[in-house]
N, C-alpha and C positions, 0 to 999 in steps of 0.2 A: 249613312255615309255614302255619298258619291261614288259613280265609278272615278272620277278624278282626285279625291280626298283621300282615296281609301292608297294609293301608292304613297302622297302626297306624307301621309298619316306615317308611313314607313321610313320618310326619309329622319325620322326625330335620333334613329340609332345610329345613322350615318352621321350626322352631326353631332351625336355628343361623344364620337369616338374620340374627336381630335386629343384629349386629353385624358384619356382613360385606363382603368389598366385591371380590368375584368374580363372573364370570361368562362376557359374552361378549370378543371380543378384536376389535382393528382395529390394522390398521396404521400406522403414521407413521413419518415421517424421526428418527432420532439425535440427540442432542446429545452422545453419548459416555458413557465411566464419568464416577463421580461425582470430582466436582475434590478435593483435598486441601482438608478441613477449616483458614478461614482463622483466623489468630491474634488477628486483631479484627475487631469489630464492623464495620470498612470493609473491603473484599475487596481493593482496590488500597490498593499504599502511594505512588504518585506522586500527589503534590498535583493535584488539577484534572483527573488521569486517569479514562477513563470508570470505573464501579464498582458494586458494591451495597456499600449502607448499611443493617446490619441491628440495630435496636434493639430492646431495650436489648444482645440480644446474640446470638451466632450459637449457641448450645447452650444450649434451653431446656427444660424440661417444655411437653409437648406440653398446649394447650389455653392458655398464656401469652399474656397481648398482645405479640403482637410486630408491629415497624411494620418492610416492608419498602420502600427507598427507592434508585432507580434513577438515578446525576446522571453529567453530564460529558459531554452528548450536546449537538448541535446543535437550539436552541428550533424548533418545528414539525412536526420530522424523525418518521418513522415508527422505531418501534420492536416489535422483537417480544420478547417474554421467555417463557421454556419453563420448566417445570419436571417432574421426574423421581423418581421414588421406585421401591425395589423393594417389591412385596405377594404376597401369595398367597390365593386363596378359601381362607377358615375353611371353608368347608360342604362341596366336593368333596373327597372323599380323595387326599392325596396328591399333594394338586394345587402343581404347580412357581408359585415363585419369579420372578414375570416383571414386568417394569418399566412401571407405571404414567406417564400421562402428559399435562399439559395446554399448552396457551400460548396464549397472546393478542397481540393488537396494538393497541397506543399510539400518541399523537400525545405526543412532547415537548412540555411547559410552556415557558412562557417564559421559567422559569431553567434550563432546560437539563435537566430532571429528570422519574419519572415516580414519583410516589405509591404504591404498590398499594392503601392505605385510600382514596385520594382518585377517582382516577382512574379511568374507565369505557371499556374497553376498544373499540376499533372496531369489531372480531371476534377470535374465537375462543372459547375453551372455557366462557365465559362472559360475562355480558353487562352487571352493572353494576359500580360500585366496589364493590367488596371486598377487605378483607386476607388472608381466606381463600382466595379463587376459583381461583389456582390449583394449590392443594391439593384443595378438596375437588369439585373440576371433571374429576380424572382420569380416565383411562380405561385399561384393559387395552393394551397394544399385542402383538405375539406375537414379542418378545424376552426371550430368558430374560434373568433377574438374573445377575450377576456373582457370587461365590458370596463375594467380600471382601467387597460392598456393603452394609453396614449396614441393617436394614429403615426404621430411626429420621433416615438419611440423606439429606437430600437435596437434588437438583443443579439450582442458579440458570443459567439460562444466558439473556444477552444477544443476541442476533444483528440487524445491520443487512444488505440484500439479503444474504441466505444466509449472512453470515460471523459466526461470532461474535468479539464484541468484546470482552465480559466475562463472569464465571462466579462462583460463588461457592457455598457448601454453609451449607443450617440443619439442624441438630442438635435432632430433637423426639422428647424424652425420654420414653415411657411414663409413665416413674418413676425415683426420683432409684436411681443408684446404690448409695446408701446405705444402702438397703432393706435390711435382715434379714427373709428369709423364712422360716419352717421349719413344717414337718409338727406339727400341733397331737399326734396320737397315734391310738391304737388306739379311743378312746372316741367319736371324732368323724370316721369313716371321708372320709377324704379330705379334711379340713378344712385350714388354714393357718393362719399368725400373723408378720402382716407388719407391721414397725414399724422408724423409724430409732434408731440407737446413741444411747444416753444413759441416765442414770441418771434424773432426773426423769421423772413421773409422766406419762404421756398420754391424755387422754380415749378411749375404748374407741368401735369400729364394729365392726356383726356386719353383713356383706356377705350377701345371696341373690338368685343368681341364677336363672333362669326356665325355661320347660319344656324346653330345653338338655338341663337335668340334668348328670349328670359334675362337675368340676372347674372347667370351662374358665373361668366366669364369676368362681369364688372366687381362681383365678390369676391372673388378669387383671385385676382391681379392688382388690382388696386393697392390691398395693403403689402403684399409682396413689393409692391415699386415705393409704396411708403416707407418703408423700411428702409429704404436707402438715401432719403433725405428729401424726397419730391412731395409736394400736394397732389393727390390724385383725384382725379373726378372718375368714376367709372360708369359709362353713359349707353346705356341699352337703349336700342331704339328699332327692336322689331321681335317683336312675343308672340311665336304661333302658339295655335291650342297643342299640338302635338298628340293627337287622341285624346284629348280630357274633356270636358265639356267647355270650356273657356278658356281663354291666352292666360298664361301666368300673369301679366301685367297689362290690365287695360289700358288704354290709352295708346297702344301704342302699335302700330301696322299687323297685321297677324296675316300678311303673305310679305314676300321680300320684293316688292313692286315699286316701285317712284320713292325706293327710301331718301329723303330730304338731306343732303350734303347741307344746305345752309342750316341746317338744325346746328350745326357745328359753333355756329356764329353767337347763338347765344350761351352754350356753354361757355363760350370762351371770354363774352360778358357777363357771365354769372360768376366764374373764375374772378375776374379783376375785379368783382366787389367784396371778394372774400378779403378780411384781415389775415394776414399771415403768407398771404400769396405773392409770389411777383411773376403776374403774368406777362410781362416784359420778356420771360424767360418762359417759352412754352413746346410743349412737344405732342404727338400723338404717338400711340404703342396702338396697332391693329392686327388683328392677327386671319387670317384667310380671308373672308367677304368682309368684316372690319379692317383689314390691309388694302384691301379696294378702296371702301370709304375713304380712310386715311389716306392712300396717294392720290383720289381725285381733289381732296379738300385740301391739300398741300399745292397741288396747280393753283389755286382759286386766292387763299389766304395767304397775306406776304407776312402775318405774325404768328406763321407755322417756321419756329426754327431748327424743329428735328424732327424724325418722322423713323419710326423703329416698323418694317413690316412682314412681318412672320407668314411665310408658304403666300405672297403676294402673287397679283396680277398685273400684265401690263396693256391690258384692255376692262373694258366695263362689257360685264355680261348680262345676258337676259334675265328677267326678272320669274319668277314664278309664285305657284301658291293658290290656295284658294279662292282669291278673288281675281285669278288669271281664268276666261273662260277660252281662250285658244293659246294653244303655244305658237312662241316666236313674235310675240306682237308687245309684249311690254317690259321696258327695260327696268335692271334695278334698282338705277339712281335718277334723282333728279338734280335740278339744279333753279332756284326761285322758280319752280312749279314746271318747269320742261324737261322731260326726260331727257338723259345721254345716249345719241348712237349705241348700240352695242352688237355686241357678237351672239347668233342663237345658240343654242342647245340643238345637238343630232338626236333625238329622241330619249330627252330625260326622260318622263314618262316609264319611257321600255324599261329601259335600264333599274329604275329603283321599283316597278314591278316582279323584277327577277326574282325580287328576296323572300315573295310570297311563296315562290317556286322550291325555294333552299338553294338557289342557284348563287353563286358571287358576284354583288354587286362592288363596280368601279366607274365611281364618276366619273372621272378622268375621260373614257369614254364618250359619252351624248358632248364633253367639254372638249377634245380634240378631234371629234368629226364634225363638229359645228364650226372649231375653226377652220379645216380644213377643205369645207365646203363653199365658208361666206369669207373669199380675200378682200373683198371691197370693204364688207362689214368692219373686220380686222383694224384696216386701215381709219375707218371714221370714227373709230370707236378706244383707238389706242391713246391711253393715259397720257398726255405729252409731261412728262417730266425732267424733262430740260428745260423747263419753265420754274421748274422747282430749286431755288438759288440754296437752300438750307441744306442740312447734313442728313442725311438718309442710310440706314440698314436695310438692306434685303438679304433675306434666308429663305432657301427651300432644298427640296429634295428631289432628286432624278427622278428614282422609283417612288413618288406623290401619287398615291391613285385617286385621288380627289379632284385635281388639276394638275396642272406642270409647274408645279409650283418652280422649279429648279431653273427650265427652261425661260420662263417668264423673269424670272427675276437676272436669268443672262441679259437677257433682251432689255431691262432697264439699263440696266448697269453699262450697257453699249452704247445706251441712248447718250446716260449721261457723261460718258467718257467723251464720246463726238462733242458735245456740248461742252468740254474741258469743265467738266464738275465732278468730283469725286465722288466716289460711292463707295459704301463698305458692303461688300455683295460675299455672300457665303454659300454655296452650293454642295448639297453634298451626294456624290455621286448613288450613293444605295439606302439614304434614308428618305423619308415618307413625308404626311402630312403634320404630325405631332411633334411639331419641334420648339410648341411656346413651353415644355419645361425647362428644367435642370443639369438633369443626365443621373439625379439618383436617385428617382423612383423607379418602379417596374415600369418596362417596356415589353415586355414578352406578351400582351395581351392585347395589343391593338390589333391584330388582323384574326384575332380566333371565332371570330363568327364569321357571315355573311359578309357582311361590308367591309371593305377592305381600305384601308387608308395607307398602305404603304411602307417598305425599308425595314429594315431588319432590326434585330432588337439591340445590338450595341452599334449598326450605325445611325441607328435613330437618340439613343443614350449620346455617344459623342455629339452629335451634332447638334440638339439640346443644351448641351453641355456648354460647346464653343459659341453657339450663338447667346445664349443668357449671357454668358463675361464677357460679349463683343456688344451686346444690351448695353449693360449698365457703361463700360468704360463708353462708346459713344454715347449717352446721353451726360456721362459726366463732364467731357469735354464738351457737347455744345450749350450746357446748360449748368453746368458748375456750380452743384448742390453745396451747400456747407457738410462737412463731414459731421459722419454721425458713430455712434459707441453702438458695440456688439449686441446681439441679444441680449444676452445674460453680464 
C-alpha cells in the first residue's frame, strides 16, 4: 500500500459512519429475550390489567407515528420501562450481533398511566418527553443477540422495584414486506429495482448514495422509499477497494474522480422501459456526495421533478482517491466527459491521517479551509440551482463535521428564494452528518470512535425524524404515488 492509499484506505470508516450505530459497549442488567410478538395493539387481554397500549399498532414501518401508552399502575408510583433491540456496527467488519439498550423512569399520572409522547422521564437514558427516547437513546451493552431475535424487533419491558410486571414487542419495519427487489443488470453494475406488486403505474426514484460507495446505500434505501408507493432504482456508481483486495463492484470508478453526471441519463431511460413505471413522474433522493450528484444533475435535466438532498452541498468539490496522483488537480464530477470547476480540499490528506495517530478526525476541516482559501474557486464551482424549476428538500446540520452541510444548504435555499422558487430547507442547529434515518434507531454511537460526524444524540434523532416525514410528504405532493396498505 502506498504512502497515499494507506490514509486513503482509512477514510472507509469515515464513510460508513453516516448511518451507523456501533461502537463502544457498557454493561447493564437484562430484561430477557424478546416477548412473543402480541396480537393487538394492547399487550394484556385482562381488562384493567397492567399493560402497553401501542397505537395505532404493534408492526409498523419504521419511522411511523406510533404512540406508546403504559396504564393499569398505581397514580404517583415510580415506574421504570426498558427497551431492547438487537444491532450490529455497519462500520467494523464482522462485527457481532449484540443487544442494544435503554430505559428510563416515570412517575405515574393520575390516571394510573404513563405517556411516552407526553411524559418526561425522572432519569435515565434520556431526559425529556419523547416518543422516540427510548429508541434512539440506546446503547451497546456486551450481550450477544440471540440469533432468533429479529433485528426489526423489539422488547417493552415494565418493571416496578426490580420485577417486571408487563412486557410487550414493536415491530419496526425497514420496508414493507411486499417489496420486490431485483438486480437491475449488467448495464448498471450493482444497481437495484425495488418496487411493490401491482400492475398500475408508479412514479419512479433514482436513489444515490455517498462516498460509501458499494451497494450498501442503494440496498438499504430503495425498498424503504418502495414501500411507500414509488419504483425505485437504487444506482451506485463508485466502488472503492476499501482495504480488500478489489472494489466491491467492478465496473465501476474505484476513486471519486470525474464521476459521470450523464450516467443519470440512461438510468432514467432504463426507468421509462420499465412496465409499471411512470417515468413522467420522477425524482432523485441523494444523500452527502450523492446529494451533490443529485443537485448538479437537477441543473442539467428538466425531467427531474423533485430532488430530496440529505447533509447537501452548494458547490462541486475535489475529487480524490487512488488514481488521484497530486491533490487539488481533479474534480469529482464530470459532465459529457469534462470535469466541473470545483473547490479544493485544505489538506485532506493530513486530516484523515490523524486517525492512525488515535487523533479525531473532522472533514469538515481540509472542506472549510479549502473554501476558505479558494473564493474565486467557490464562485465557478457553485451549483446554480435557480436554474432548477422542480421541488427540492435540503437538510443538514450546523454541528456536520463531515462538511457544512447546514450552512450549505442556507446558502441553497437563499439562492433559490432570490430566484422566487421555493425550497423546503431544514437545518438543524446541533445535529450532524447522519440524518438519512428515522429518529428510532440508536444514535448514541456515531461519534464513539475517531471520526467524527457530528450533533448529538436526540438532536440528530429529531432531526432524522422531521426530515424522513418532510421526505416522504414532499415527494408525495410533487409526484403523487397511489396510496398504499400498512405493513402488516
Amino acid at each position: 500500500m502506498t504512502q497515499l492509499q494507506r490514509p486513503l484506505a482509512r477514510l472507509a470508516a469515515a464513510a460508513a459512519l453516516t448511518l451507523s450505530c456501533g461502537g463502544r459497549t457498557t454493561g447493564s442488567a437484562s430484561i430477557g429475550p424478546a416477548p412473543p410478538a402480541p396480537s393487538a395493539s394492547r399487550a394484556d387481554s385482562a381488562a384493567g390489567a397492567p399493560g402497553f397500549e401501542i397505537h395505532p399498532k404493534a408492526d409498523v414501518l419504521s419511522g411511523s407515528a406510533v404512540q406508546i401508552r403504559i396504564r393499569g399502575f398505581e397514580p404517583g408510583s415510580a415506574l421504570e420501562i426498558a427497551a431492547e433491540r438487537p444491532a450490529a456496527s455497519r462500520w467494523l467488519p464482522n462485527a457481532p450481533r449484540m443487544i442494544y439498550r435503554a430505559s428510563a423512569r416515570f412517575q405515574v399520572g393520575p390516571d394510573g398511566s404513563v405517556d411516552l409522547s407526553r411524559a418526561a422521564p425522572l432519569s435515565g437514558s434520556y431526559d425529556r418527553a419523547d416518543p422516540r427516547g427510548l429508541f434512539w437513546s440506546m446503547r451497546p451493552t456486551q450481550r450477544p443477540a440471540p440469533a432468533d431475535w429479529p433485528d426489526e424487533r423489539i422488547a417493552l419491558v415494565a418493571q416496578q422495584g426490580g420485577k417486571t410486571v408487563t412486557s410487550a414487542t414493536l415491530t419496526l419495519r425497514k420496508f414493507d414486506p411486499k417489496v420486490e427487489m431485483t438486480a437491475v443488470g449488467a448495464d448498471f453494475p450493482g444497481a437495484v429495482f425495488a418496487r411493490l406488486p401491482g400492475r398500475d403505474p408508479r412514479p419512479a426514484l433514482i436513489v444515490l448514495g455517498g462516498s460509501e460507495g458499494g451497494d450498501w446505500f442503494a440496498r438499504t434505501m430503495s425498498p424503504r422509499l418502495a414501500s411507500h408507493g414509488y419504483a425505485v432504482m437504487g444506482l451506485p456508481y463508485y466502488s472503492p477497494p476499501w482495504g480488500e483486495s478489489s472494489s466491491q463492484i467492478p465496473g465501476l470508478p474505484i476513486s471519486f474522480v470525474d464521476i459521470p453526471v450523464d450516467r443519470l441519463e440512461r438510468a432514467y431511460t432504463w426507468l421509462r422501459a420499465q412496465p409499471g413505471v411512470d417515468a413522467d413522474r420522477i425524482g432523485i433522493y441523494g444523500g452527502s456526495k450523492g446529494a451533490e450528484l443529485a443537485l448538479i444533475a437537477a441543473t442539467k435535466y428538466s425531467w427531474i421533478d423533485v430532488v430530496i438532498a440529505i447533509v447537501p452541498t452548494d458547490v462541486v468539490w475535489e475529487g480524490w482517491g487512488l488514481d488521484v496522483q497530486k491533490p487539488g488537480t481533479r474534480s469529482s464530477f464530470s459532465w459529457r466527459g469534462q470535469p466541473f470547476a470545483f473547490v479544493p480540499y485544505k489538506d485532506l490528506m493530513g486530516e484523515i491521517a490523524r486517525s492512525g495517530t488515535g487523533a479525531e478526525v473532522r472533514l469538515r476541516r481540509p472542506h472549510d479551509g479549502g473554501r476558505a482559501e479558494n473564493p474565486h474557486a467557490v464562485a465557478k464551482a457553485r451549483i446554480p440551482l435557480e436554474n432548477y424549476r422542480g421541488a427540492l428538500l435540503v437538510a443538514g446540520g450546523d454541528d456536520d463535521q463531515v462538511w457544512a452541510s447546514g450552512p450549505m444548504a442556507r446558502n441553497i435555499a437563499a439562492r433559490r428564494t432570490e430566484a422566487g422558487l421555493a425550497t423546503t430547507s431544514l437545518v438543524y442547529p446541533d445535529a450532524g452528518h447522519a440524518l438519512s434515518g428515522d429518529g428510532w434507531g440508536p444514535t448514541t454511537q456515531y461519534d464513539a470512535g475517531v471520526w467524527k460526524i457530528g450533533g448529538t444524540p436526540a438532536a440528530n434523532a429529531l432531526a432524522q425524524a422531521e426530515t424522513w416525514r418532510a421526505t416522504l410528504a414532499v415527494l408525495a405532493q410533487a409526484l403523487q404515488p397511489a396510496a398504499v396498505s400498512s405493513a402488516r
